[in-house]
N, CA, C and O atoms as a GROMACS GRO file, in nm:
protein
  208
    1UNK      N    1   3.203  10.414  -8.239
    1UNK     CA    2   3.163  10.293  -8.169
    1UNK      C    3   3.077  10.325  -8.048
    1UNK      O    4   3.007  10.238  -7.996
    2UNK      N    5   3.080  10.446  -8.004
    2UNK     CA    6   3.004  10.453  -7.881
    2UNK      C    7   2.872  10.462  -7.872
    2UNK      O    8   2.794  10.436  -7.781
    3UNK      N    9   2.851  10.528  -8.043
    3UNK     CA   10   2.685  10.525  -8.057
    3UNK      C   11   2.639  10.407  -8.067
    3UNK      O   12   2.525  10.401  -8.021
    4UNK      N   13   2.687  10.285  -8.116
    4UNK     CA   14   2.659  10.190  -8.138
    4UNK      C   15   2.645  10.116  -8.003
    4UNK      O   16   2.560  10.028  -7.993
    5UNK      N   17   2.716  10.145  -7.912
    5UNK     CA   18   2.680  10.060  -7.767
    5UNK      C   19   2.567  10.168  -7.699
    5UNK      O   20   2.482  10.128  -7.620
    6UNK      N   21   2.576  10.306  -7.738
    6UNK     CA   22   2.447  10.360  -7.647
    6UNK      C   23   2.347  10.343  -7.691
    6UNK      O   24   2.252  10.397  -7.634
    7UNK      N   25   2.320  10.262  -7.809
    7UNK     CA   26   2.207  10.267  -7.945
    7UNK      C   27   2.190  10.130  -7.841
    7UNK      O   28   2.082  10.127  -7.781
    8UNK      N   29   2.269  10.035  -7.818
    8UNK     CA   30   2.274   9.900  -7.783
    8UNK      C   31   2.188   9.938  -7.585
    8UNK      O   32   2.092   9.887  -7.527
    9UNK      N   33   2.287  10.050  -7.544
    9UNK     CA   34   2.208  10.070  -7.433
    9UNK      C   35   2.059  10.102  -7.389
    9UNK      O   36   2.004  10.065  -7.285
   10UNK      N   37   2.000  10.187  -7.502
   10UNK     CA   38   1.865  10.195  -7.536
   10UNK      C   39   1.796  10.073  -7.532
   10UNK      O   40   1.693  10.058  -7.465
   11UNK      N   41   1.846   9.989  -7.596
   11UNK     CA   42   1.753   9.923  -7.708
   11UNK      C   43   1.779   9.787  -7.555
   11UNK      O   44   1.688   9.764  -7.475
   12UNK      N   45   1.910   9.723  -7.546
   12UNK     CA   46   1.889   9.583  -7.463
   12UNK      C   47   2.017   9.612  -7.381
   12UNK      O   48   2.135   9.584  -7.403
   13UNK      N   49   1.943   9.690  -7.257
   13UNK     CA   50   2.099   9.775  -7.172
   13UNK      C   51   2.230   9.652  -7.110
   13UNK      O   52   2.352   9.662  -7.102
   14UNK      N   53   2.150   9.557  -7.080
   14UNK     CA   54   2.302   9.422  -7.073
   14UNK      C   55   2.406   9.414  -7.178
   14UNK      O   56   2.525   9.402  -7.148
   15UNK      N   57   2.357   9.421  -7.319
   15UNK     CA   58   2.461   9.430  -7.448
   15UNK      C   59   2.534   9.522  -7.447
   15UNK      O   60   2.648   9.506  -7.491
   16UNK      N   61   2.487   9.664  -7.390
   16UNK     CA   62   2.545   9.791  -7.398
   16UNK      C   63   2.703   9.743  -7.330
   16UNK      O   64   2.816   9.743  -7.378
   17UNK      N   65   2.662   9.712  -7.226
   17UNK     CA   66   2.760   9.733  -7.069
   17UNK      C   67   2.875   9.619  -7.136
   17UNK      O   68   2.996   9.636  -7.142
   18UNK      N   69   2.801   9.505  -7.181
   18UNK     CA   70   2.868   9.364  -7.211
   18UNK      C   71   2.978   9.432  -7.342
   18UNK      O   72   3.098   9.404  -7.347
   19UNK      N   73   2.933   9.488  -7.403
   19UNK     CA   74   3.038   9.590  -7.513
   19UNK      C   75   3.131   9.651  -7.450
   19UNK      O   76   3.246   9.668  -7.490
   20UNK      N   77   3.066   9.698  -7.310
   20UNK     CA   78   3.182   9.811  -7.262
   20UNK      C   79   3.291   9.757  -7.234
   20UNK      O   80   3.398   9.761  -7.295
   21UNK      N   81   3.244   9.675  -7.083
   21UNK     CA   82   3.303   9.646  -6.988
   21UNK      C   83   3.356   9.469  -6.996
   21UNK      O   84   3.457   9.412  -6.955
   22UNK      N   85   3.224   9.418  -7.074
   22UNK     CA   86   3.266   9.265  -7.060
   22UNK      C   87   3.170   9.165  -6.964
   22UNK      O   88   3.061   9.209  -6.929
   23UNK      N   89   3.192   9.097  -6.942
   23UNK     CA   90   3.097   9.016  -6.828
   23UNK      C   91   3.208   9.077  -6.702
   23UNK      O   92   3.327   9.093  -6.730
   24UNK      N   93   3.167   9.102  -6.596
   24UNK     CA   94   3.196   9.161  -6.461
   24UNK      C   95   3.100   9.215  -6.393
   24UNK      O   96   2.984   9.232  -6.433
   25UNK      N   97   3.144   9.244  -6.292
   25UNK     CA   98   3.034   9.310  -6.173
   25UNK      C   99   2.948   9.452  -6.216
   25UNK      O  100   2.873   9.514  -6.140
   26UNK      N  101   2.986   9.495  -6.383
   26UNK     CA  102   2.903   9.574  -6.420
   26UNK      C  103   2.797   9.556  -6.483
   26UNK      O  104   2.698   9.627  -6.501
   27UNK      N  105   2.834   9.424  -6.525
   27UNK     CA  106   2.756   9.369  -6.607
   27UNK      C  107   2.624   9.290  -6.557
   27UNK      O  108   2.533   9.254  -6.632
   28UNK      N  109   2.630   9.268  -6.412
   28UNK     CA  110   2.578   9.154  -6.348
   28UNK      C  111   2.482   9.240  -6.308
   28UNK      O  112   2.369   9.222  -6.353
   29UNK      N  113   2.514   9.384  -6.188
   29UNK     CA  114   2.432   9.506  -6.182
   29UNK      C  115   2.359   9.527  -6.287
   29UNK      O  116   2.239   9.506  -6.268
   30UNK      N  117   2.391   9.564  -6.401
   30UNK     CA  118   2.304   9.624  -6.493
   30UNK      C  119   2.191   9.480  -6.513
   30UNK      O  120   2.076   9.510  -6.480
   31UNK      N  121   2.203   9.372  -6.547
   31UNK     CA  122   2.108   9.280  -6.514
   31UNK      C  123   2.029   9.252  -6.441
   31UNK      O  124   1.927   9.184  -6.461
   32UNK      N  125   2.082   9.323  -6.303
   32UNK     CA  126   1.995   9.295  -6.219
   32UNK      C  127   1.868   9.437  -6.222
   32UNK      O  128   1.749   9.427  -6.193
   33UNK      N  129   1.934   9.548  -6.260
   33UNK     CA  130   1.893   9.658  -6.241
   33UNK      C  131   1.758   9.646  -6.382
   33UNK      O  132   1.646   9.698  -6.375
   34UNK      N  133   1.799   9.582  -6.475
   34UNK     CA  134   1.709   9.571  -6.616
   34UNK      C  135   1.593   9.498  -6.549
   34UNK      O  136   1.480   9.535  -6.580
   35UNK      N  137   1.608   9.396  -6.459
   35UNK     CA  138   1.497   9.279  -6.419
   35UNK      C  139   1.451   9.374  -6.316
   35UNK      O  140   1.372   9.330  -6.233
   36UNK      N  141   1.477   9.458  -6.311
   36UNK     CA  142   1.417   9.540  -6.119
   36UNK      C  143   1.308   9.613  -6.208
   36UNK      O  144   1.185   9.612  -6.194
   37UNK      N  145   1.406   9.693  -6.326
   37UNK     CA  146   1.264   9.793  -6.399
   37UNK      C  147   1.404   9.859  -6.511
   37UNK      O  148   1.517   9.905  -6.494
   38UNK      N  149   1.309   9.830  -6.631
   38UNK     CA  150   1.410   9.862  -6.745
   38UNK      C  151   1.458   9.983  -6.764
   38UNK      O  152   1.545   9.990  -6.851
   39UNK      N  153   1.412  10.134  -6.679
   39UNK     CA  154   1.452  10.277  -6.706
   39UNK      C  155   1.566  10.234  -6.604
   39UNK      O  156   1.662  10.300  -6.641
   40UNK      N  157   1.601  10.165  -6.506
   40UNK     CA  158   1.700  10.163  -6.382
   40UNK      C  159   1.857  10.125  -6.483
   40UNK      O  160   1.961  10.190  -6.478
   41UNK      N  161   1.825   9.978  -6.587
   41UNK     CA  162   1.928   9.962  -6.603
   41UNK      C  163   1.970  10.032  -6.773
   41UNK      O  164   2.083  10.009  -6.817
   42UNK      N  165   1.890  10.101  -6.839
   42UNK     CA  166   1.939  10.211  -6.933
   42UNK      C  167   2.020  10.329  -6.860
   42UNK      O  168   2.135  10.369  -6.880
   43UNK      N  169   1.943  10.364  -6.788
   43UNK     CA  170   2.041  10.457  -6.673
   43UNK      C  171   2.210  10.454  -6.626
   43UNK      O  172   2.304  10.532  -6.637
   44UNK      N  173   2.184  10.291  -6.558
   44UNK     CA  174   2.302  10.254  -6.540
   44UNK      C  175   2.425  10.178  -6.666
   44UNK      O  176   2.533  10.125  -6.643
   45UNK      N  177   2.349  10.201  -6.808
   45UNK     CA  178   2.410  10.114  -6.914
   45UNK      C  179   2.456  10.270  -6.987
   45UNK      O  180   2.505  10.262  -7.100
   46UNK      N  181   2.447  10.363  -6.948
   46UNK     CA  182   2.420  10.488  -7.043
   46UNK      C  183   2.536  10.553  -6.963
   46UNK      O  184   2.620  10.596  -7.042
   47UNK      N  185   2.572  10.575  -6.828
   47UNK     CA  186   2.665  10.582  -6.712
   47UNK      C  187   2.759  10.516  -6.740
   47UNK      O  188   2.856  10.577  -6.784
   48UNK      N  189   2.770  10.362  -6.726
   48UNK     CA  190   2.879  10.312  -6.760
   48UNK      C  191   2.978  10.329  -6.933
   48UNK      O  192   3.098  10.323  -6.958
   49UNK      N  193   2.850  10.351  -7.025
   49UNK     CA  194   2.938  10.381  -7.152
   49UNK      C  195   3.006  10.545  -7.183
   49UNK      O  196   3.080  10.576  -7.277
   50UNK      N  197   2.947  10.648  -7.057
   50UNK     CA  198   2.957  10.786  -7.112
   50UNK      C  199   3.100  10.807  -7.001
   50UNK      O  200   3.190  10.890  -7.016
   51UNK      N  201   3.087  10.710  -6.896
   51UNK     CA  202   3.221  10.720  -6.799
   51UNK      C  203   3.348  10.676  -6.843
   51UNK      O  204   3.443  10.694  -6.766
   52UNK      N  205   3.372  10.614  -6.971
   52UNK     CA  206   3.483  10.559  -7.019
   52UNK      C  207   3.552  10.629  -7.128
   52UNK      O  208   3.655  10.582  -7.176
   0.00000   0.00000   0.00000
């Protein structure tokens, strides 16, 4: 399953996190971080799935 959310983190990094974690304050970051510049929130979607 994890490739499938880091495959998800690649591809649309909010789905990744939203797999992980759920809607929460990780989820909201990584949104914000995707709209800032899309390498910021793969970064932070790739972090949150390899930390669990």
């Amino acid at each position: 399953m994890d490739i499938v959310r880091i495959i998800f983190a690649i591809l649309l990094p909010p789905v990744g996190v939203f797999l992980q974690v759920g809607i929460g304050p990780q989820f909201w970051i990584n949104i914000l971080l995707t709209l800032l510049g899309y390498i910021p929130g793969i970064v932070h979607a790739v972090y949150i799935i390899a930390k669990r």
